[in-house]
N, C-alpha and C positions, 0 to 999 in steps of 0.2 A: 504494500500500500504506500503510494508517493502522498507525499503532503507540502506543499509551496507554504512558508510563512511568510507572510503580510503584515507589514506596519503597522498598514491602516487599521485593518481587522482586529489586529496586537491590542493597539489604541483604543477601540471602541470598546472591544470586551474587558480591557482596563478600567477604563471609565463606567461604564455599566458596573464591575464588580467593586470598585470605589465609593461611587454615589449610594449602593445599597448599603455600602457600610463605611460611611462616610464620618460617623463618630469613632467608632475604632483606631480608624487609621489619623484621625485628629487628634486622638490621644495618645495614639504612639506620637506621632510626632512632635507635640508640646514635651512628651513627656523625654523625649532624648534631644531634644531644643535644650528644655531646662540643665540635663545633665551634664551635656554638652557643656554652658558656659559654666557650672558649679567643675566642672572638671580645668576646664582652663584656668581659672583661677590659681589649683593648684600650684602652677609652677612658680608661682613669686615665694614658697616656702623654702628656706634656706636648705640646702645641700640633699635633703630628700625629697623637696618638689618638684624635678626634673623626671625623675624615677618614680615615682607614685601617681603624675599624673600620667605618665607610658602605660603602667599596669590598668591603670583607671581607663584608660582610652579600649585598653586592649579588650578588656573584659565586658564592657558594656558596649562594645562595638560588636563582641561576639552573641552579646545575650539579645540587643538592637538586632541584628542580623538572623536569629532564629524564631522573634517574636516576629517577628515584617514579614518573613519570608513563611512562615506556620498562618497567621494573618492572610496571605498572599492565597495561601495553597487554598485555603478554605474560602476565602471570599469567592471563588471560584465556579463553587459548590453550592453555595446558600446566598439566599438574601440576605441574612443576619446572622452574625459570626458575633458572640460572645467572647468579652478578653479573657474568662475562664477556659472555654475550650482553646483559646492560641497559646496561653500560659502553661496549661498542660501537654505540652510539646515541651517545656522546660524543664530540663534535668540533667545531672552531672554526665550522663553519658552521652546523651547527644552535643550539650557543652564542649563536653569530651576530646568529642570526634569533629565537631564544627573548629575548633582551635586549632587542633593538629591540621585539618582542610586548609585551614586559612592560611597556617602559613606554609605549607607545601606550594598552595596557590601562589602565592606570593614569592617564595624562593623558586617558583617554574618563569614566573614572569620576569624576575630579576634576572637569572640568569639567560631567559630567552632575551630580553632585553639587550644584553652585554653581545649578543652574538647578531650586532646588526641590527638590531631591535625589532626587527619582521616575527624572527620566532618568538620574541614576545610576546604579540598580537596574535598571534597562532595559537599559543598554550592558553593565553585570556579564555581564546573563542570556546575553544574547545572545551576547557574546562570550567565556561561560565555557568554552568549549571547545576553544579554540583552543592550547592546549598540546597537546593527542590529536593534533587536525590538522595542526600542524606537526610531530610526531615520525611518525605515522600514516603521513600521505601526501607526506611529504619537500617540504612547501609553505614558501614562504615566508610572512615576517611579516603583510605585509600579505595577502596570501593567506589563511592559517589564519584571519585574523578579519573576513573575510569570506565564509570557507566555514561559519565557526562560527553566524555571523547566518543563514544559509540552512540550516542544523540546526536550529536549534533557532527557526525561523518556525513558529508555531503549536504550540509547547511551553513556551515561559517561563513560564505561568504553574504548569506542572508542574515545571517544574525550580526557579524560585523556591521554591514552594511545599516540594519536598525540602532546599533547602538552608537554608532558613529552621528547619525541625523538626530537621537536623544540629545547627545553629548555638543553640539556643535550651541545652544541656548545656553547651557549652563558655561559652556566654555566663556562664552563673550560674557555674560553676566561676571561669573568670577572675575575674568579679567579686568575689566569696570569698578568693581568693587577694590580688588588690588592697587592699580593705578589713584584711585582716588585718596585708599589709604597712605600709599607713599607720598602721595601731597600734602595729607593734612599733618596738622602737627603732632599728633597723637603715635602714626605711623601704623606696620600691621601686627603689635603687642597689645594694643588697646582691647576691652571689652568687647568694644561696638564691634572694631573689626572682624574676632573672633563669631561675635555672633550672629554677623551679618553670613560670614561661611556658613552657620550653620543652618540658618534661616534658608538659605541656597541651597546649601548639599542634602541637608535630609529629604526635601520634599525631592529631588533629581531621584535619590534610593530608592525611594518608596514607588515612585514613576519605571524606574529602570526596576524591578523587582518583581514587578505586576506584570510590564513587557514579557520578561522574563521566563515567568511562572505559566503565561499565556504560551511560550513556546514550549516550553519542557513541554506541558500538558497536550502540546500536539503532535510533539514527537514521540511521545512515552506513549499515547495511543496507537501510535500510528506503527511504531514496534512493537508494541503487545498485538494488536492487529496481524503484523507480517508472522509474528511467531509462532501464532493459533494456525497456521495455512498449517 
């Protein structure tokens, strides 16, 4: 069974699965808005502020990333998704195994990176889906991202290509926001600046998340599909 993913499509069932659970995902997002700046704060504490707000980042970026993404899968599914049933996706094992993901993810990308930077953007595509599949089908780390590579085999250029046209609004916005920071006199250490990032990037997540989750879910049918022949 072939399946073509579409943007537009991406987008509308985004937005359809958002609007019916539009308080949800508002409360995610105030609620790692706020953590967000109480975590920046951190670093003006003398000699273990530097390192504490790392851990802090790291940890609530992963617990941020399994609530959106458990959110994501399920808005999908229902009109109305309860933050009990998205929080019940929350626990040390999948924590776990999301951590170890993250940063394999990230040491594939770094090193693709260094070689040119093309297979950077290769190992991204490929392995952009491995948070769905590890909440999805209760896989582990090294599991999810290489079920994620066998999804999206004969799609990266389609999923590239969506996340590239997400990415290009948020680009210029940040950029705008930066450039203005280094003018004014505050610079980009200030509060404002910081929270101006986050006012930006979370809502880009939670948009790139949903896209996201729209594709896994059409590829993850569409091989469960091919495997029943």
């Amino acid at each position: 069974m072939s399946v073509r993913l579409s943007l537009r499509r991406a987008i509308g069932e985004s937005w359809r699965a958002g609007r019916q659970n539009y308080s949800l995902f508002l409360g995610l997002y105030l609620a790692l808005t706020l953590l967000g700046v109480g975590i920046n704060s951190i670093d003006r504490l003398p000699v273990v502020g530097p390192a504490l707000e790392l851990l802090l980042q790291t940890i609530i970026g992963v617990i941020g990333g399994i609530l959106i993404t458990s959110a994501a899968l399920r808005a999908f599914d229902s009109a109305t998704v309860s933050f009990a049933s998205v929080w019940s996706k929350l626990n040390w094992r999948v924590f776990g195994w999301m951590l170890l993901a993250n940063i394999l993810f990230a040491a594939g990308v770094m090193i693709g990176s260094l070689l040119l930077f093309v297979p950077g953007i290769i190992f991204a595509v490929s392995a952009g889906l491995f948070q769905m599949v590890l909440i999805n089908e209760d896989a582990t780390a090294l599991q999810a991202l290489r079920r994620s590579f066998l999804l999206t085999r004969g799609h990266r250029g389609e999923i590239f290509s969506a996340w590239f046209a997400l990415s290009v609004p948020l680009i210029i916005v940040a950029t705008s926001i930066y450039v203005f920071a280094l003018s004014s006199s505050s610079g980009i250490e200030s509060p404002t600046y910081q929270l101006a990032v986050d006012l930006v990037f979370i809502p880009f997540s939670l948009i790139l998340t949903l896209v996201s989750t729209h594709f896994y879910r059409e590829l993850h049918h569409a091989k469960t599909m091919q495997a029943a022949r």
